[in-house]
C-alpha positions as CSV (number, residue, x, y, z in Angstrom):
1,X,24.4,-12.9,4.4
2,X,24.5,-14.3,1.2
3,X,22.6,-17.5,2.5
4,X,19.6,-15.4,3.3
5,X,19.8,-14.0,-0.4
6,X,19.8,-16.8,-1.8
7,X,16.9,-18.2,0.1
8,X,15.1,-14.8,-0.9
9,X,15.7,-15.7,-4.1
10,X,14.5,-19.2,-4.2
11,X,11.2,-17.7,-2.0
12,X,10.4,-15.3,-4.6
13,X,10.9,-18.0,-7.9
14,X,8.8,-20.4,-5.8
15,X,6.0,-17.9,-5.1
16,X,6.4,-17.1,-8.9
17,X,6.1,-20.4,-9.8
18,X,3.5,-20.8,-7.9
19,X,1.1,-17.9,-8.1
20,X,2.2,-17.2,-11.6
21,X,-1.7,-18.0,-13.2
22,X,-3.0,-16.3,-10.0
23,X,-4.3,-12.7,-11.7
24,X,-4.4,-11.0,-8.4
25,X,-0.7,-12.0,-7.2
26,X,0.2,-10.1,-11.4
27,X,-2.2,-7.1,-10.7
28,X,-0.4,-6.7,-7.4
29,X,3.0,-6.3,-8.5
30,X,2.3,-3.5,-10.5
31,X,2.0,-1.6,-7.6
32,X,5.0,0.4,-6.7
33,X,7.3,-1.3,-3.9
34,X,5.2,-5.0,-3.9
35,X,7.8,-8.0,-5.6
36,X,6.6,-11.4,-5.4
37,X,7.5,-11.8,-1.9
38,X,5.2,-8.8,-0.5
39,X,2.3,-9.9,-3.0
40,X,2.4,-13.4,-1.7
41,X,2.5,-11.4,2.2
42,X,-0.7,-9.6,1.5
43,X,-2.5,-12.2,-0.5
44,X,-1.5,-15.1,2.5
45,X,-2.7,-12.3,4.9
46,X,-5.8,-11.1,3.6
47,X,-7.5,-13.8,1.8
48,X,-9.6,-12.6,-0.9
49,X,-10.1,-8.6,-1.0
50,X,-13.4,-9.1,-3.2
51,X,-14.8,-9.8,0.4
52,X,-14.6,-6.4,1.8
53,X,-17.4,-4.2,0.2
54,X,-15.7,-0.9,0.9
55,X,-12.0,0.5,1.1
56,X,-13.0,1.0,5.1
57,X,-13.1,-2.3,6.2
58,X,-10.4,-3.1,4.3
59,X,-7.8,-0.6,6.1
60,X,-9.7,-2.1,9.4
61,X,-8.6,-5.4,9.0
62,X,-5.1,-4.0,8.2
63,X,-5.3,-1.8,11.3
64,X,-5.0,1.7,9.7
65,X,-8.2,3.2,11.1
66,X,-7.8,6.1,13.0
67,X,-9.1,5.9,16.7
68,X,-9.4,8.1,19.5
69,X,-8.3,7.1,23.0
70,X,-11.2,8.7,25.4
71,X,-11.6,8.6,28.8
72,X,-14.7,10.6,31.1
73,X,-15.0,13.4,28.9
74,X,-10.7,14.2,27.5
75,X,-10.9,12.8,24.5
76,X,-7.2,12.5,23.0
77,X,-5.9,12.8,19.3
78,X,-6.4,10.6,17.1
79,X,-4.0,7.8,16.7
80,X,-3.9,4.5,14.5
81,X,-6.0,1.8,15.7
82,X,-3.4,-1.0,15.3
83,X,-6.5,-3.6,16.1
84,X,-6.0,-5.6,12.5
85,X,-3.5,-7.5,11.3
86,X,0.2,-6.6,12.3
87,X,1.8,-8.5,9.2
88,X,-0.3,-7.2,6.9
89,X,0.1,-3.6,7.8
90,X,4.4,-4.7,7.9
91,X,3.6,-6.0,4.1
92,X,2.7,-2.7,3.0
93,X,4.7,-0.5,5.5
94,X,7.8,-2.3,3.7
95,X,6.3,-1.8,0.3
96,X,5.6,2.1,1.0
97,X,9.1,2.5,1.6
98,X,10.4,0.6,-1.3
99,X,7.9,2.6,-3.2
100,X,9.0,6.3,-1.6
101,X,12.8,5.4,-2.7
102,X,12.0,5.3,-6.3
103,X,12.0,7.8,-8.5
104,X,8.8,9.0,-9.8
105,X,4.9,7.8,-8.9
106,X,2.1,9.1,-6.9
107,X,3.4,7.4,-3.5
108,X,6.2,9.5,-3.5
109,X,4.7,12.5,-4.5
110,X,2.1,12.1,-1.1
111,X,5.5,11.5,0.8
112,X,7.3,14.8,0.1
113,X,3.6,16.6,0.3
114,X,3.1,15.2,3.5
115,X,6.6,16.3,5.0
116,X,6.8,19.1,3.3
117,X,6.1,21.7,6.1
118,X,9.3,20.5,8.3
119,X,11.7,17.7,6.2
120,X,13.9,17.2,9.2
121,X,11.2,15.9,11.6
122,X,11.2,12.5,12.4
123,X,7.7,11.8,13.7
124,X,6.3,13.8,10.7
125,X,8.0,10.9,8.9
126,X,6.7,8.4,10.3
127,X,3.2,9.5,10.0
128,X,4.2,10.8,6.1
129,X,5.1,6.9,5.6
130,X,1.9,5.7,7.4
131,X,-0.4,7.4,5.1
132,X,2.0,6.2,2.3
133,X,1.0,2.7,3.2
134,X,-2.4,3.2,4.1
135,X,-2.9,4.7,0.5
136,X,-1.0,1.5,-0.7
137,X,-3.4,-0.8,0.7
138,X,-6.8,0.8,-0.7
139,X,-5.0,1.0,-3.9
140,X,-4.7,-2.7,-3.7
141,X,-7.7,-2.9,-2.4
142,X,-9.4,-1.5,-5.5
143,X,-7.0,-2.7,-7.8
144,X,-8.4,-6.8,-6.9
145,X,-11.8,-5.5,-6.4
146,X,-11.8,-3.5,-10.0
147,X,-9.7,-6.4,-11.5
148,X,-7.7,-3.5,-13.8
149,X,-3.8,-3.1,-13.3
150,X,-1.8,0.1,-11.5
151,X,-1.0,2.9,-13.5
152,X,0.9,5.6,-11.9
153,X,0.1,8.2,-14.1
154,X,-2.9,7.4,-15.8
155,X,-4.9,9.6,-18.9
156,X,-8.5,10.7,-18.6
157,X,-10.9,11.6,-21.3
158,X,-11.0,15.5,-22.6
159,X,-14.8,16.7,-23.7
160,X,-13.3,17.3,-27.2
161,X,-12.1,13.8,-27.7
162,X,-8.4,14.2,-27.1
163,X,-6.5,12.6,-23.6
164,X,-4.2,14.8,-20.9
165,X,-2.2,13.8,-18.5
166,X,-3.8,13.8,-14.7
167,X,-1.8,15.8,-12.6
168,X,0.5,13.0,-10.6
């Protein structure tokens, strides 16, 4: 056990070593949940986010679309695609539930509003942490495209001059 931390360790001084001077592996870690090691996951696994024009795509390639499973005219629920990439969407499935854990930022908040309406079910759980890292990922998304860093609770302009809070 203490061998795999310790590789861990060396991984993540490596990648920041590495990707230090790299502005979108920085701009990433603000994000809730994302260390060096999830950053360095997601920019290995989706290249250079400036290429998808729209959020969409992007949550394609990861494989959080929503698609429905059809057949004659029964059309079923809707369900997640799963066609993209499987260790992407891992990257920021493990990053939505580092972020959930901590204490207070906008990914958490969607988690307890998302399982609100029955705590104790698991499968509304699952889907709660599903939309948790499918609003991580077009966060990222505009976070490289914008080039501006994450700020959980950001301010927004008053007509009369002043700044208030945005509700979280």
């Amino acid at each position: 056990m203490l061998t795999l931390t310790e590789q861990r360790q060396a991984l993540e001084t490596q990648a920041a070593a590495y990707l230090s001077d790299n502005a979108d592996f920085v701009r990433l870690q603000t994000l809730p949940g994302v260390g060096p090691i999830i950053a360095l996951m997601i920019l290995a696994e989706s290249g250079d986010l400036r290429r998808f024009s729209h959020h969409r795509q992007y949550l394609k390639f990861c494989g959080f679309n929503l698609a429905a499973s059809q057949s004659g005219n029964t059309c079923s629920r809707y369900r997640l695609g799963k066609r993209g990439n499987a260790r992407l969407r891992y990257a920021y499935w493990l990053a939505a539930t580092v972020a959930i854990r901590m204490r207070e930022n906008s990914f958490r908040g969607k988690f307890e509003r998302y399982r609100q309406a029955d705590p104790t079910n698991a499968d509304l759980k699952r889907k709660a942490l599903t939309a948790v890292a499918a609003k991580m990922a077009r966060v990222a998304h505009a976070l490289i495209k914008q080039e501006v860093d994450y700020r959980g609770y950001h301010e927004y302009g008053i007509p009369g001059g002043g700044t208030a809070l945005a509700r979280p």
